[in-house]
C-alpha positions in Angstrom: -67.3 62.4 85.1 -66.7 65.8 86.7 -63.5 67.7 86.4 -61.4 68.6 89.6 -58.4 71.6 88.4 -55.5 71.1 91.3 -52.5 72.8 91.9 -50.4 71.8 95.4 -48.3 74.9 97.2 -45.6 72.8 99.4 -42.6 73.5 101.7 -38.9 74.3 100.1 -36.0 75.7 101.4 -32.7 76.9 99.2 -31.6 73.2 99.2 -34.7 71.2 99.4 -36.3 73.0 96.2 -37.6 71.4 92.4 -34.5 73.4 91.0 -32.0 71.4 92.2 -33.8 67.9 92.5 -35.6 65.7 90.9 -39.4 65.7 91.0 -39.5 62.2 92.1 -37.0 63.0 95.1 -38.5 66.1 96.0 -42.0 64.6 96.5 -40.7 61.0 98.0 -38.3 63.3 100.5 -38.7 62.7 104.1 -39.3 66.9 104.5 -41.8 67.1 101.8 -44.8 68.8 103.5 -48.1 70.0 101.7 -48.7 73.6 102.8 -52.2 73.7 101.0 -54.6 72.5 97.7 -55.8 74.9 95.9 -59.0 73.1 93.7 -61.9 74.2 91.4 -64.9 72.3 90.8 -68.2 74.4 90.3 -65.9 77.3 92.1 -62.4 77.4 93.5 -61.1 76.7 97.1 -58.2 76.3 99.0 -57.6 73.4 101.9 -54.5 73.2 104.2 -54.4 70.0 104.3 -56.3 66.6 103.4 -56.7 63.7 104.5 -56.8 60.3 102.4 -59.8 59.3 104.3 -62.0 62.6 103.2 -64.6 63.2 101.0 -62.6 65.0 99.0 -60.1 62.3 98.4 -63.0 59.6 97.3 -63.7 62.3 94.7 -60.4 63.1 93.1 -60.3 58.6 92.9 -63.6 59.2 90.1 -62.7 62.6 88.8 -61.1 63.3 85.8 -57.9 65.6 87.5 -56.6 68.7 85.3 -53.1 70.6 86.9 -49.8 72.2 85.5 -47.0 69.8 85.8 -49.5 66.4 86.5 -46.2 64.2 87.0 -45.9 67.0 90.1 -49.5 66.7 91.6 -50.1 63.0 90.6 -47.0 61.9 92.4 -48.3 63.6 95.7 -51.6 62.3 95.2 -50.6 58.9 94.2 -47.2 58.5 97.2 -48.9 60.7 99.9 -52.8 60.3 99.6 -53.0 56.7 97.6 -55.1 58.6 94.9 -55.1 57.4 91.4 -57.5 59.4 89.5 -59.8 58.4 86.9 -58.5 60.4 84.0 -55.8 63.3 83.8 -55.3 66.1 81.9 -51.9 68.1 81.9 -51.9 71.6 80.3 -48.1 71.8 80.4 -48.1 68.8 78.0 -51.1 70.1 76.1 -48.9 73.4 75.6 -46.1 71.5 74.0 -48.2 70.1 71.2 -50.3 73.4 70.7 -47.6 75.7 71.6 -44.4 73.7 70.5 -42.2 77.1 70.2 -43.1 79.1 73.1 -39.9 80.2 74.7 -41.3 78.0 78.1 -44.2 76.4 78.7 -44.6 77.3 82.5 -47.8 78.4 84.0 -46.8 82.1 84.0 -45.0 82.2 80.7 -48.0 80.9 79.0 -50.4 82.9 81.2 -48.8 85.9 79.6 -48.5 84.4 76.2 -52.8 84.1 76.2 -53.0 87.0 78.0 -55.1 86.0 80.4 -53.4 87.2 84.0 -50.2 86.4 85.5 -48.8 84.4 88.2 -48.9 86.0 92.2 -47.6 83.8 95.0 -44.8 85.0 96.9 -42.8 82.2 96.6 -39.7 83.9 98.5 -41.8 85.0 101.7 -42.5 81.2 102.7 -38.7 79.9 101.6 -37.9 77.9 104.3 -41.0 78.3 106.1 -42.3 74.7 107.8 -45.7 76.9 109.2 -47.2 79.4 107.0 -49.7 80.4 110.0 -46.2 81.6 112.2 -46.3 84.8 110.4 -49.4 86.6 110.4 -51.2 86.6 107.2 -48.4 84.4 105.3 -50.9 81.9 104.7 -53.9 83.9 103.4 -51.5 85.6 101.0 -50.1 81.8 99.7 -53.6 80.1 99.4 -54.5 83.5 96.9 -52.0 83.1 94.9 -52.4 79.2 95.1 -56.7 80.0 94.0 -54.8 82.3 91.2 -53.0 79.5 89.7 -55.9 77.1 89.8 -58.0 79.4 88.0 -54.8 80.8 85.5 -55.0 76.4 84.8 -58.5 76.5 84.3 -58.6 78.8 81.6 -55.2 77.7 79.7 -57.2 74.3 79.3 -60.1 75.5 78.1 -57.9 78.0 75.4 -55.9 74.9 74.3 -58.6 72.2 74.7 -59.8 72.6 71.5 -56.8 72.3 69.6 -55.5 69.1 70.8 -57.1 65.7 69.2 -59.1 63.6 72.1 -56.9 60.7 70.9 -53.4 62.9 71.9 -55.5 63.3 75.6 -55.6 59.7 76.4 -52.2 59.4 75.1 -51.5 62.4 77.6 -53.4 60.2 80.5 -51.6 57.4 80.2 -47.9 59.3 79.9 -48.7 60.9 83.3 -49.4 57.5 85.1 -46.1 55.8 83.9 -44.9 58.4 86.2 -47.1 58.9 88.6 -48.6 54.8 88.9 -45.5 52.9 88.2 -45.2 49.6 89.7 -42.0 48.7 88.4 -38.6 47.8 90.3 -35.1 47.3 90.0 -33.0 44.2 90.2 -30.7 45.9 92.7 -27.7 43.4 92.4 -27.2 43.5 88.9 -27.7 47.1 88.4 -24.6 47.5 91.3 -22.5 44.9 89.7 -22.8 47.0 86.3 -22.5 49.9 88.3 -19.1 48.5 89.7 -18.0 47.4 86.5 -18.7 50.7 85.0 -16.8 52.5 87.1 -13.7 50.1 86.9 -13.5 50.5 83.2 -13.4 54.1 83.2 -10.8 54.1 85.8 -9.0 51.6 84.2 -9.4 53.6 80.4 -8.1 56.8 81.6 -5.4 55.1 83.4 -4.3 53.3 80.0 -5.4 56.0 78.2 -2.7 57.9 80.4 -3.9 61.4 79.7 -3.5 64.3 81.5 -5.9 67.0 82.6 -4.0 69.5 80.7 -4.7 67.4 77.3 -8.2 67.0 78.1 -8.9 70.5 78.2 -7.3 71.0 75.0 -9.2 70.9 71.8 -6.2 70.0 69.6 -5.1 67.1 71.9 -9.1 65.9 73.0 -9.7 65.8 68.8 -6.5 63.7 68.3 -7.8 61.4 71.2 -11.3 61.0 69.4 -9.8 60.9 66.1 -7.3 58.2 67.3 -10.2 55.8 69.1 -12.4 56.2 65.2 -14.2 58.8 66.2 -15.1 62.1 64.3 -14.7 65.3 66.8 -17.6 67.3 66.5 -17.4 70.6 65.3 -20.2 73.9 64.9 -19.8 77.3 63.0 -17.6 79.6 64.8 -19.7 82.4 66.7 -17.6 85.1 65.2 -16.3 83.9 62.0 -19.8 81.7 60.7 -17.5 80.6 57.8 -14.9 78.7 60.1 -16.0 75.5 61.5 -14.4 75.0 65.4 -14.7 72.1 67.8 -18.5 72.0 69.6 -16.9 70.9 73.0 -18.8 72.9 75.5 -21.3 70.7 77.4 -24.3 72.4 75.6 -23.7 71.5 72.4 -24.8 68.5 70.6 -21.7 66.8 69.4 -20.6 67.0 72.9 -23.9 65.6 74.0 -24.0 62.8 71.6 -20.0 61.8 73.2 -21.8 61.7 76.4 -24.4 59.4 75.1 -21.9 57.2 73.2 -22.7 53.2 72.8 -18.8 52.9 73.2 -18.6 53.4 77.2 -14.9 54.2 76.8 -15.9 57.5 74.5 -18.6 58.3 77.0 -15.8 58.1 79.7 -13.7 60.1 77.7 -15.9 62.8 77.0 -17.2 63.1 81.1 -13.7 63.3 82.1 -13.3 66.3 78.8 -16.3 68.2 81.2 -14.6 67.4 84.8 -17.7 65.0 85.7 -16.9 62.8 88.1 -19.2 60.1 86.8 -19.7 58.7 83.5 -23.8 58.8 81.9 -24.2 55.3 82.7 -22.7 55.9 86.3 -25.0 58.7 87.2 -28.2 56.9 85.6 -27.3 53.8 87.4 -26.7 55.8 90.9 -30.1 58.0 90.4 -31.9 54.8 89.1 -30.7 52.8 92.8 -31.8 56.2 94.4 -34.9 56.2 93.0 -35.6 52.5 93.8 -34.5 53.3 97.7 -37.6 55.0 98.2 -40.6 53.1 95.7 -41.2 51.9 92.5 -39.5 53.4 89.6 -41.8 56.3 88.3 -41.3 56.8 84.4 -40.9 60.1 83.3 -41.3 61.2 79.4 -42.1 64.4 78.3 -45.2 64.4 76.0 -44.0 65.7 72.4 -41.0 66.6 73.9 -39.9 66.5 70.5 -40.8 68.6 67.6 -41.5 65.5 65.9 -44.4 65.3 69.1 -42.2 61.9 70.2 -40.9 61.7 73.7 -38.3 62.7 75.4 -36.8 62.2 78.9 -37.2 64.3 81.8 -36.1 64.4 85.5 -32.6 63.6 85.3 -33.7 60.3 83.9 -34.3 59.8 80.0 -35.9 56.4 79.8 -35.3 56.6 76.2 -32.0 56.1 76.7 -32.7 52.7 78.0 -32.5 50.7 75.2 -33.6 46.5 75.0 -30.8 44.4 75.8 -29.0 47.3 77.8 -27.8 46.3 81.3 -30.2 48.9 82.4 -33.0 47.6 81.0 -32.6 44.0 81.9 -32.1 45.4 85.5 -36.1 46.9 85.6 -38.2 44.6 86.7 -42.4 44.1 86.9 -44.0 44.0 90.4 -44.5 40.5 92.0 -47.3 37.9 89.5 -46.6 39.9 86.7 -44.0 39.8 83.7 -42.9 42.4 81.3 -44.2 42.3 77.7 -41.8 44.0 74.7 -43.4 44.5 71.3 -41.0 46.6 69.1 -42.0 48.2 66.0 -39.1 47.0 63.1 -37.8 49.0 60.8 -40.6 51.4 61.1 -39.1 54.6 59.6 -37.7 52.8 56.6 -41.2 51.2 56.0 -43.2 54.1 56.1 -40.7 56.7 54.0 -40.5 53.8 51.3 -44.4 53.3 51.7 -44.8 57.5 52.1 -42.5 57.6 48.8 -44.3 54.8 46.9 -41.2 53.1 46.5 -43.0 49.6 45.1 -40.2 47.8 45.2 -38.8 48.3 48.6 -42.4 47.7 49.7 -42.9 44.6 47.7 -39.2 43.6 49.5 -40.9 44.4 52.9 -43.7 41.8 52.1 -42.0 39.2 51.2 -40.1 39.5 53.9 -37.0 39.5 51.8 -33.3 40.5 53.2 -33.3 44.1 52.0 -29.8 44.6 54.2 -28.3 42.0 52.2 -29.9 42.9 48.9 -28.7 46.9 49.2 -25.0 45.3 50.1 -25.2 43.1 47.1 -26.2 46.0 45.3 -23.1 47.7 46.3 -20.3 45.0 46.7 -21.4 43.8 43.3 -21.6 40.1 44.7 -23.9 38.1 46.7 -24.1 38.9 50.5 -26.0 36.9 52.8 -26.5 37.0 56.0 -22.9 34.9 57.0 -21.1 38.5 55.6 -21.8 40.0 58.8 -19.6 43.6 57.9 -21.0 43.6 54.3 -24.3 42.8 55.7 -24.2 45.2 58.2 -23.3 48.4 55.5 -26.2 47.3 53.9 -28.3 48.2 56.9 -26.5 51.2 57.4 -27.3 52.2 53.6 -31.2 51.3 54.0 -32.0 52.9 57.6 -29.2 56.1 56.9 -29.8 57.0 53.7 -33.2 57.4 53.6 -32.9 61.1 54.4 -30.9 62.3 52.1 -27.3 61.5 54.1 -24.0 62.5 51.9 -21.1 60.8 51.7 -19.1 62.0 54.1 -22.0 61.4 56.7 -22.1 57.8 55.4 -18.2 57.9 56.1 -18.5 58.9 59.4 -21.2 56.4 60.4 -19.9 53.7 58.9 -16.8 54.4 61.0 -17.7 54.6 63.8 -20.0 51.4 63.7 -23.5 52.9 63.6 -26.9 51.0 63.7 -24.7 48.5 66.4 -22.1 46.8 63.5 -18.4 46.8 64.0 -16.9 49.9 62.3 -16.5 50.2 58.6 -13.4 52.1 56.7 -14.6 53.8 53.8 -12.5 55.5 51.2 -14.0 58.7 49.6 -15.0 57.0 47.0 -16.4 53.8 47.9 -18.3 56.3 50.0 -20.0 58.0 47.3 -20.7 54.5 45.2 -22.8 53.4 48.4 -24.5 56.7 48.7 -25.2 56.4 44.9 -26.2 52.9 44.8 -28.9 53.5 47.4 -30.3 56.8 45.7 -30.2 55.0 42.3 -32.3 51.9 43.9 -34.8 54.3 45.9 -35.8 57.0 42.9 -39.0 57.8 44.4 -37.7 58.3 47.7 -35.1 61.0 46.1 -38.4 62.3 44.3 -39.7 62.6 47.9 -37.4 64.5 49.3 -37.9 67.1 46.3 -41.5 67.3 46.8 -40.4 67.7 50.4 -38.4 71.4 49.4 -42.2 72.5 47.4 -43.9 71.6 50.3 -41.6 74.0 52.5 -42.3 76.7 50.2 -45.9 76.4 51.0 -45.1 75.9 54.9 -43.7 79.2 54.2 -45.5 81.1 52.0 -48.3 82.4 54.3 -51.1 81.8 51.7 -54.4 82.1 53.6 -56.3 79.2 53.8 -54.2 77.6 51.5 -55.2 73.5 52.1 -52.8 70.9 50.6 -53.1 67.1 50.7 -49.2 65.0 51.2 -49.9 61.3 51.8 -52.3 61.1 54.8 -51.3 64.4 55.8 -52.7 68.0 54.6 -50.5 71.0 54.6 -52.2 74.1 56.3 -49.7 76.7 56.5 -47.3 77.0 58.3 -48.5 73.5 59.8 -48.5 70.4 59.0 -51.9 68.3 60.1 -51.3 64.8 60.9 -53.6 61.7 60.6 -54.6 62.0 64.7 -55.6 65.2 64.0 -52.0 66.5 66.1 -50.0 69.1 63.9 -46.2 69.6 63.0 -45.6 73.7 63.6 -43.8 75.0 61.4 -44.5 78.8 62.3 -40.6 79.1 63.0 -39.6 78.2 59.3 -37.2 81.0 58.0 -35.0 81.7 55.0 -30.9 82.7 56.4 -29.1 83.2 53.5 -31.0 82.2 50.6 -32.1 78.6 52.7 -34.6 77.3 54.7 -34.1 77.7 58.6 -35.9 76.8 61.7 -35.3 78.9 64.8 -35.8 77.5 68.5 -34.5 78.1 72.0 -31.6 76.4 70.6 -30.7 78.5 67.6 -31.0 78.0 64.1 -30.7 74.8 61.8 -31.0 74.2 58.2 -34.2 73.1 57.2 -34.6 71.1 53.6 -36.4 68.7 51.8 -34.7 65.2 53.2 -34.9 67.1 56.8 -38.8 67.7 56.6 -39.2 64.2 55.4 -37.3 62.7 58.4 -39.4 65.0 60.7 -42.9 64.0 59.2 -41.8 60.1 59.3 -41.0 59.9 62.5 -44.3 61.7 63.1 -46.3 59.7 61.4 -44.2 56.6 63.3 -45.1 57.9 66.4 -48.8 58.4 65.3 -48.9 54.5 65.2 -47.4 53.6 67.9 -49.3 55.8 70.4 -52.7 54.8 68.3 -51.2 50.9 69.4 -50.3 52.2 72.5 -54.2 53.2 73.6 -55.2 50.2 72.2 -53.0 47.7 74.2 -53.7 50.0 76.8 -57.6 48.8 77.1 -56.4 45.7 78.3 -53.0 46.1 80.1 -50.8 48.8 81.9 -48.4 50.5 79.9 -45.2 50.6 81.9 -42.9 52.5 79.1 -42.4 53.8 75.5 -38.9 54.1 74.4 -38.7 55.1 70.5 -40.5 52.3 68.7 -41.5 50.0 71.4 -43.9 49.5 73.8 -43.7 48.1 77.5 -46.3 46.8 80.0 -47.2 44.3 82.0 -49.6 41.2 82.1 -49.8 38.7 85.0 -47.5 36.0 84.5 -50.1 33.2 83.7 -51.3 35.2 80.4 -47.8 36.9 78.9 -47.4 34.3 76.0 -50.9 35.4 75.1 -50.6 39.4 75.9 -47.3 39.1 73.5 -49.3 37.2 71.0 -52.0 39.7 71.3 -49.9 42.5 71.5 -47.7 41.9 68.5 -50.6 41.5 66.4 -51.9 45.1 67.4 -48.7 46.3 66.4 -48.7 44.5 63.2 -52.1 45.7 62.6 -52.0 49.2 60.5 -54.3 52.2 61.5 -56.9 53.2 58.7 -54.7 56.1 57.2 -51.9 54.0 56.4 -53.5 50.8 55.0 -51.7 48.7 53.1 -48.2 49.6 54.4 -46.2 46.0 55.4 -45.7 46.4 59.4 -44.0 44.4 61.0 -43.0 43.7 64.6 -41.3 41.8 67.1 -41.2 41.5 71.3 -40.8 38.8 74.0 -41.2 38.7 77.8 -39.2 38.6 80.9 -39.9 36.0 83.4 -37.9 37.8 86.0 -40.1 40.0 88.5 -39.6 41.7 91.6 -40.4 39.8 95.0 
């Protein structure tokens, strides 16, 4: 198979530019115009313009297709040219997982960062410009800089080729055609009625609610609001006094975020009015969703390991992630005519493989016998027997089991309880019951509390710059100041510090305590997401993998062989990879008989 590097120069003006739309709606816009290809096969050339029918075209359909941004060039190819190459590589998704802390992971940025040239294409002399050939020698000077970039692409893969795993570059592959070969739809009338209904409750909240502006945009009053609805108000160091905690308000910070992305649509309303949005989150994903579905199928876009933990992550205005089973949202998508759309759902995956990770023999022995450990960590605490009819004791239970395994406190456990985490009915803890339940899961999990300090020896190797120093933890081997996973991906900790006597990392989004419960989370989510993409490529063989959101797998199978491609599918899922056997997996899915027509 022969490798084809692209990279697509195209018209924008200061409104109709990437920057202030969606990649989707920027390629799918009626004024979307291809200005030329710049391509390199056994040498580099630029076209200014192709045609579906070409020679060309019937190439890139058999070619394995490398570019910077592949959701960006596959969704032109795919939408404008009907071309759906045979395999694609992406070296902006590459550069995450090699290059996880680069400051950006653009073509020039990481140009410079291998020294190896730097971008040259006058982007501001063709703004605007529908016909690079009405100025004199515009057009030469764009297809240059377009040959540049091709050839800048070129070499970044061949520099980061060898560092990422050829499992990772299917798993790549197949991440770029959720996006850029997506057959899915939307079930238009549902997603407006919840649209509707959104909107109603929030005007019908802040009407009840009767606040003002003036309260909303004060800390004091928007923390008694929180504080009055169960909630906690976030708060973050101040920036000149790091001693003093203050409210984390703004719209960057995380708190803030996490109010945006509430369950409890009446927080999420609060906190969008708190910023002056107009719309709620599940207003705006609804609107772009209903966009997106005015001009094609939905195109899924996730950002390869765009997560330190090399999970996912959303991208283009849309985080799919968000769009959890048994959402409005998600019982709104819907698979393309003939076909259905299969679910299989890791369960409990984190808390299986820290207990397995840990060697905790008895949770794992729970795990096998398939056993209620939810009720059996309540029982624990309550000091009498809770079954499954004690739906609020029940439900701290699973709080205690799937929260505590990383070392939560008690006032964390507090605070989720209360505001009814893990999707239970809130839970009021005193102080003290709060600590009993933290202390009755630590007491019951010893060798996950042993994990978490082997965790803090392990950061002093990740930090301790010891040349060539090789360590083995589980199925993973420490080689500092990474961690090397069991596909052969690492965890980069080259931005581990010490501030103040403690571990630190440092990113583009300043610095958070690292420790031993911390590193544990990060590696177990790792490792979780190690199996599910190893399940994912194989249940790709057979069918198309529509979406990935956290544990759980989506694609379709025609309608006439779904109850077999779930079977099938479950079973794959249930099925441990080589590194981690023995661990008790377990699954569970279903599919939809609703389709598009």
């Amino acid at each position: 198979m022969q490798l084809v590097c692209i990279d697509f120069e195209t018209f924008f003006d200061k409104d109709y530019t990437l920057s202030k739309m969606t990649t989707e709606a920027y390629v799918r816009d009626p004024r979307f115009k291809v200005h030329c290809l710049g391509a390199r096969q056994d040498k580099t050339f630029v076209v200014p313009l192709i045609n579906r029918d070409d020679d060309f075209c019937g190439r890139l359909n058999t070619s394995a297709v490398l570019a910077h941004h592949a959701q960006f060039d596959g969704l032109i190819l795919s939408h404008h040219y009907g071309i759906r190459p045979a395999f694609w590589f992406d070296t902006l998704s590459m550069a995450r997982l090699v290059m996880p802390h680069a400051k950006s992971h653009s073509l020039g940025a990481l140009a410079q960062a291998l020294d190896i040239g730097k971008k040259d294409i006058p982007y501001e002399d063709f703004k605007g410009v529908q016909d690079l050939n009405s100025i004199p020698g515009l057009y030469e000077k764009v297809a240059a800089g377009c040959a540049a970039d091709v050839e800048l692409t070129y070499v970044v893969f061949k520099k980061l080729l060898p560092y990422v795993p050829a499992e990772e570059l299917r798993v790549i592959d197949l991440t770029i055609r959720m996006f850029t070969e997506s057959s899915l739809r939307l079930d238009k009338d549902r997603l407006t009625t919840y649209l509707r209904q959104t909107q109603a409750e929030k005007e019908d909240f802040l009407r009840q609610l009767g606040v003002t502006k003036a309260e909303l945009q004060s800390s004091a009053k928007f923390a008694a609001l929180l504080a009055q609805l169960g909630v906690e108000p976030p708060t973050k160091p101040s920036p000149s006094n790091p001693g003093e905690q203050i409210f984390a308000f703004s719209k960057t910070d995380e708190g803030m975020k996490g109010l945006l992305e509430h369950e409890n649509q009446t927080i999420s309303a609060l906190a969008s009015a708190r910023l002056g949005q107009k719309s709620t989150l599940g207003e705006t994903r609804a609107q772009r969703l209903l966009g997106m579905d005015s001009r094609g199928a939905l195109p899924v876009y996730l950002n390869y390991c765009g997560a330190h933990t090399t999970r996912w992550s959303g991208g283009d205005a849309v985080n799919w992630q968000n769009f959890t089973r048994g959402s409005e949202i998600r019982k709104s998508i819907l698979a393309p005519e003939g076909y259905q759309l299969v679910v299989v759902d890791l369960s409990q995956i984190e808390c299986r493989i820290l207990n397995w990770l840990a060697g905790e023999t008895a949770i794992l022995e729970a795990f096998k016998q398939g056993r209620d450990l939810y009720a059996e960590g309540a029982t624990r605490f309550y000091g009498r027997e809770i079954t499954r009819a004690d739906k609020i004791e029940r439900h701290l239970g699973k709080t205690l089991e799937l929260g505590c395994g990383y070392g939560m406190g008690w006032e964390n456990f507090q605070y989720t309880c209360r505001r009814g985490a893990l999707g239970g009915a809130p839970i009021e803890l005193t102080e003290s019951e709060s600590k009993a339940a933290v202390k009755s899961y630590r007491a019951s999990h010893p060798a996950v509390t042993q994990l978490w300090k082997d965790a803090n020896t392990v950061l002093q190797w990740l930090h301790g710059n010891l040349e060539n120093w090789e360590y083995s933890w589980g199925p993973m081997e420490i080689h500092t100041p990474r961690i090397l996973l069991p596909n052969g991906a690492y965890l980069d900790y080259s931005n581990l510090t010490v501030v103040d006597n403690e571990y630190a990392t440092t990113t583009r989004k300043g610095t958070s305590k690292m420790y031993g419960a911390k590193l544990v989370e990060n590696v177990v989510q790792a490792l979780s997401r190690a199996i599910l993409s190893q399940a994912m490529l194989k249940i790709a063989q057979r069918y198309r993998i529509a979406l990935t959101c956290h544990d759980e797998l989506v694609y379709l199978a025609k309608t006439q062989e779904a109850p077999e491609a779930l079977v099938w599918g479950l079973e794959v899922m249930k099925t441990p990879p080589s590194w981690c056997a023995g661990i008790p997996l377990d699954a569970e899915g279903s599919y939809d008989v609703r389709y598009s027509k």
